[in-house]
C-alpha positions as CSV (number, residue, x, y, z in Angstrom):
1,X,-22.7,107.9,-3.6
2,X,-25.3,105.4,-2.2
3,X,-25.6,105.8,1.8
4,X,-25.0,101.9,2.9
5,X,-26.1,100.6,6.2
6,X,-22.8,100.8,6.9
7,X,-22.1,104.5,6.6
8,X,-25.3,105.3,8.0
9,X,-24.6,103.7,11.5
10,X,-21.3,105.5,11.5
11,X,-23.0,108.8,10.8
12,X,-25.6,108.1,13.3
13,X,-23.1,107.4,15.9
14,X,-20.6,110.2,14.8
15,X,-17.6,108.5,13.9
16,X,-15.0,110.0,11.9
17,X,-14.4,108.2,8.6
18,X,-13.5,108.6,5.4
19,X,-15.4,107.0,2.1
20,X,-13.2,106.1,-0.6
21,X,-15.1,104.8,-3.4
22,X,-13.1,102.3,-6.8
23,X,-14.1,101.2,-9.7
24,X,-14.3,97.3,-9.6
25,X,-14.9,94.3,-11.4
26,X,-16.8,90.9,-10.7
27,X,-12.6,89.0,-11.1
28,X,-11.1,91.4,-8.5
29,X,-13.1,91.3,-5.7
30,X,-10.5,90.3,-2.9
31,X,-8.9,92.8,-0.7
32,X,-5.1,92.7,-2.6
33,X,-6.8,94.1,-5.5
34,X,-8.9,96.7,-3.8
35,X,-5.6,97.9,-2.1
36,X,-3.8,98.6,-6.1
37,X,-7.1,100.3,-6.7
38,X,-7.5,102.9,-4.3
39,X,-4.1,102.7,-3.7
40,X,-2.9,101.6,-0.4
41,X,-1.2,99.5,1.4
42,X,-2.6,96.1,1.1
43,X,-1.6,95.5,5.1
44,X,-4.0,98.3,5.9
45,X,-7.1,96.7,3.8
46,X,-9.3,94.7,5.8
47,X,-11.5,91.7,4.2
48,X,-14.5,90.9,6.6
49,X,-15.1,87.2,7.1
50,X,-18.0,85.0,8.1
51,X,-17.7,82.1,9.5
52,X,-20.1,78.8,11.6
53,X,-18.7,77.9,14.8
54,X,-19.5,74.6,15.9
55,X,-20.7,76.0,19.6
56,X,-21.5,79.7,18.7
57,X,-22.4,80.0,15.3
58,X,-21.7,82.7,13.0
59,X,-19.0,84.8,13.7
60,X,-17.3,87.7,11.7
61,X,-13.7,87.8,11.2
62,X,-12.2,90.9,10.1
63,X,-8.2,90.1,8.7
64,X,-5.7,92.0,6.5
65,X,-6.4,91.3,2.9
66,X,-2.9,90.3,2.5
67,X,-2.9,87.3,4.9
68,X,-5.4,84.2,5.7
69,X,-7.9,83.7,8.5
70,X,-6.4,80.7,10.5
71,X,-9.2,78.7,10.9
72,X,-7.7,77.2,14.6
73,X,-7.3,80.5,15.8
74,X,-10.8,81.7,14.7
75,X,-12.4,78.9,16.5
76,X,-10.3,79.7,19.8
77,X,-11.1,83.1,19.7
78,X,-14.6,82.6,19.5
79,X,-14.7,79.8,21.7
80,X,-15.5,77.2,19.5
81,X,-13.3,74.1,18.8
82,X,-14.2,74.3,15.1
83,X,-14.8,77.3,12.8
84,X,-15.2,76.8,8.5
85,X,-16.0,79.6,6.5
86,X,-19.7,79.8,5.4
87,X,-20.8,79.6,1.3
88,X,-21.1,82.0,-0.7
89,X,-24.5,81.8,-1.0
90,X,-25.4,81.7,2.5
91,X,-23.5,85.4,3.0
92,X,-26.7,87.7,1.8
93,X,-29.1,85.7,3.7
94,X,-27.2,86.6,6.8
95,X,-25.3,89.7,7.0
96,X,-26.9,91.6,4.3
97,X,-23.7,92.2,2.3
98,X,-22.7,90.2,-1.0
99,X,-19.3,88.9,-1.4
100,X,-16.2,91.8,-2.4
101,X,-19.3,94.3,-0.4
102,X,-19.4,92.6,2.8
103,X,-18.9,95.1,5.8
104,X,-17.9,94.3,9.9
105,X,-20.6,97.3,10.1
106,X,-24.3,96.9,9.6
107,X,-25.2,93.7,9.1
108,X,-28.6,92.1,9.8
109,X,-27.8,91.0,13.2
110,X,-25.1,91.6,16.0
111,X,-22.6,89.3,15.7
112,X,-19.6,88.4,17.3
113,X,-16.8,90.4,15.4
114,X,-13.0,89.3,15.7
115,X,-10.3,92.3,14.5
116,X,-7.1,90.8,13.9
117,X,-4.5,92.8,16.2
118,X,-2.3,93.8,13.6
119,X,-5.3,96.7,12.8
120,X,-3.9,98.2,15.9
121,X,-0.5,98.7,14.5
122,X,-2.6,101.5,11.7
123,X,-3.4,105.0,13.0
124,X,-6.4,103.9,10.2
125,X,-7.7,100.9,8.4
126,X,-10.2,100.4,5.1
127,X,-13.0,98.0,5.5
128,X,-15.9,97.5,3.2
129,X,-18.3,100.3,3.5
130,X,-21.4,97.9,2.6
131,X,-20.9,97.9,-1.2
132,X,-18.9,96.8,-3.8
133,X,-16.3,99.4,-5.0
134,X,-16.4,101.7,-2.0
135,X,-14.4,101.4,1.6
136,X,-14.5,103.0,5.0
137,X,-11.3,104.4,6.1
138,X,-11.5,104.4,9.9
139,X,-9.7,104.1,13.5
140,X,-9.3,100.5,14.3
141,X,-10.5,101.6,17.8
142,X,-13.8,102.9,16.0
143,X,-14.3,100.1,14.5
144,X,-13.7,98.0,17.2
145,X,-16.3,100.3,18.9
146,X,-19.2,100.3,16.3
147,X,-19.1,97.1,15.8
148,X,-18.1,95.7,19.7
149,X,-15.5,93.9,18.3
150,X,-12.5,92.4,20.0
151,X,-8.7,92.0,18.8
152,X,-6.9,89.0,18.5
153,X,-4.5,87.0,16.7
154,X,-6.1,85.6,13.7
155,X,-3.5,85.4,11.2
């Protein structure tokens, strides 16, 4: 099992997780598929993502895989009046992480992370551990913690 960045922060820092790893293909990379696969409840798996604010950047949004990121809400979370999702291309560049692999956890640089507030509603959640075909199974408070994250409605 390859040590992502990832799993190595939470290690460093002690938190309590659990690494599930799935086999997975290049067609079912979204977070409704991972949740068949390992098998959970597709409420409880995360997707992570990034985003351009028009007055703060990049931002990370972190959202049940079973629901949309509402772009209005994003952007008023993050103070911004407008937030669009960033290419595909532009993801590896600047966290680190490919798409279906991309983690709240470990990117290249800090920033901003938004946890939709239905994570608090989970004694645990699964977020990308940093690779494709493995997650992180961890306190939303944790991960809100690692990562200083904040909750709010994004859905």
């Amino acid at each position: 099992m390859p040590k992502t960045n990832a799993v190595r922060i939470l290690e460093s820092k002690r938190i309590e997780f659990d690494l599930i790893e799935y086999e997975f293909d290049d067609d079912e990379l979204d977070a409704l598929s991972v949740a068949k696969k390992i098998p959970a409840n597709p409420e409880t798996v995360f997707k992570t993502l990034v985003a351009r604010g028009d007055k703060s950047g990049i931002n990370v949004f972190v959202v049940p895989g079973n629901f949309e990121l509402n772009l209005k809400k994003a952007a008023a979370a993050s103070g911004n009046k407008k937030a669009e999702l960033i290419k595909v291309k532009e993801l590896l560049p600047l966290t680190g992480y490919v798409r279906g692999g991309c983690s709240p956890v470990g990117m290249k640089k800090n920033f901003p992370v938004f946890i939709d507030e239905t994570a608090q509603l989970f004694e645990k959640i699964y977020v990308s551990a940093g690779v494709r075909g493995m997650q992180i199974f961890i306190s939303p408070s944790d991960l809100q913690n690692i990562c200083g994250g904040e909750f709010y409605d994004l859905i």
